[in-house]
N, C-alpha and C positions, 0 to 999 in steps of 0.2 A: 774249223777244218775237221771234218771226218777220217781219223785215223785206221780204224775198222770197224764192220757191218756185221752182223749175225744174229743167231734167233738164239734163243733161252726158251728151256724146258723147264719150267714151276710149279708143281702141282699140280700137270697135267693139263696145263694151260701153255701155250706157246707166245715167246714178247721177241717183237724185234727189239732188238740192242743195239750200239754203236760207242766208240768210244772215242771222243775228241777230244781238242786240247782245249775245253772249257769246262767247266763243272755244270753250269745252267741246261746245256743242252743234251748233255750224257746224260744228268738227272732225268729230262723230261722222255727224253727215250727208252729208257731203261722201267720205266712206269705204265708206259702206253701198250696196251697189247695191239699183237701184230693182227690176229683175228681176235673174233668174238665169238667162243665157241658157243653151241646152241643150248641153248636152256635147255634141261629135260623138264617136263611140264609135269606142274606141280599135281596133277591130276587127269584122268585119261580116262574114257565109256571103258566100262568092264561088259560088251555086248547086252548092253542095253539093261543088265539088271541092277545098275547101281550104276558109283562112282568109286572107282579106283583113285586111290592116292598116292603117289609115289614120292621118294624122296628125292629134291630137286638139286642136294648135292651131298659129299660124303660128308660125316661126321658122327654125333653120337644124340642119342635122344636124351634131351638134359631133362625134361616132366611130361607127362600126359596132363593133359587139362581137361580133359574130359575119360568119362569111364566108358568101357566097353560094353554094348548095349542099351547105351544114353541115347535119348532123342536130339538133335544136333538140328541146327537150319544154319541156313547159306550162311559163312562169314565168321561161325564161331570157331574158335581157337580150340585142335584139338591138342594140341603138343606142342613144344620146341626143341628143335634138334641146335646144337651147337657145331658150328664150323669157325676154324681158327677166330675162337672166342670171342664169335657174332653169334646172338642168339637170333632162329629164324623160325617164327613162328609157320603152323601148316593149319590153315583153315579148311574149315568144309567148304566143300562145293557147290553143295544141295541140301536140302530138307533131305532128313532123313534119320534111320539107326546107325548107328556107328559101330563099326567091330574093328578094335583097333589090333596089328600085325605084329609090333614091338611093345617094350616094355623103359622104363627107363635105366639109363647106362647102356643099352644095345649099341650097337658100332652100325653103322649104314651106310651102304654104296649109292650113289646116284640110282635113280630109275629104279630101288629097292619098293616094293609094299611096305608102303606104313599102316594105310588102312582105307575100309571101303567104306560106303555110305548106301544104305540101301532103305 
C-alpha cells in the first residue's frame, strides 16, 4: 500500500519517491529516477576546427594523462575527473594535438571546457 507519492531533488537530478508500508518497495522506489536527465556530451565540433571536450558532469580533475601540446589519437585517455568518488576517465575524440583547459585539483561544472583536439 502506497502511503505517499513525491519527487526528490539530489544533486540535481530529480527521483520519484513513495512511501509504503513495506520496505522492498519504498527501497526500489526511492533508487529509481523519475527522469533521465540528458547527458551533456562528452565532446562537441568547435566549428569545424577541432574538437571541443566538455565536462560530462561536475567534479574535480583528479590527473591529466596526457600533456598539453601532445599528439593524441581517437580513444586515448586525457585525464580523470572525479565525481562522488567515481573516477571518469575523458578520452579524445580524434587524432589530433591536445591543448588541455584545466589543470589537476580544478572543480568543474557540467558542459565546462576541458580541452580541445585540434
Amino acid at each position: 500500500m502506497v502511503l505517499k507519492e513525491g519527487k526528490a531533488l539530489v544533486d540535481g537530478r530529480e527521483y520519484a519517491v513513495s512511501v509504503t508500508d513495506g520496505l522492498p518497495a519504498a527501497a526500489a522506489a526511492a533508487t529509481a529516477p523519475a527522469s533521465t536527465p540528458a547527458a551533456a556530451p562528452a565532446a562537441r565540433p568547435s566549428g569545424g576546427a577541432g574538437e571541443t571536450l566538455t565536462a560530462p558532469v561536475p567534479g574535480i580533475v583528479l590527473r591529466l594523462s596526457a600533456a598539453g601540446g601532445a599528439a593524441v589519437k581517437s580513444g586515448d585517455e586525457l585525464l580523470v575527473l572525479e565525481a562522488m568518488k567515481m573516477e571518469i576517465p575523458v578520452k579524445a575524440t580524434a587524432d589530433g594535438t591536445v591543448t588541455l583547459h584545466v589543470a589537476a585539483g580544478d572543480r568543474v561544472n557540467t558542459g565546462d571546457t576541458l580541452a580541445a583536439i585540434h
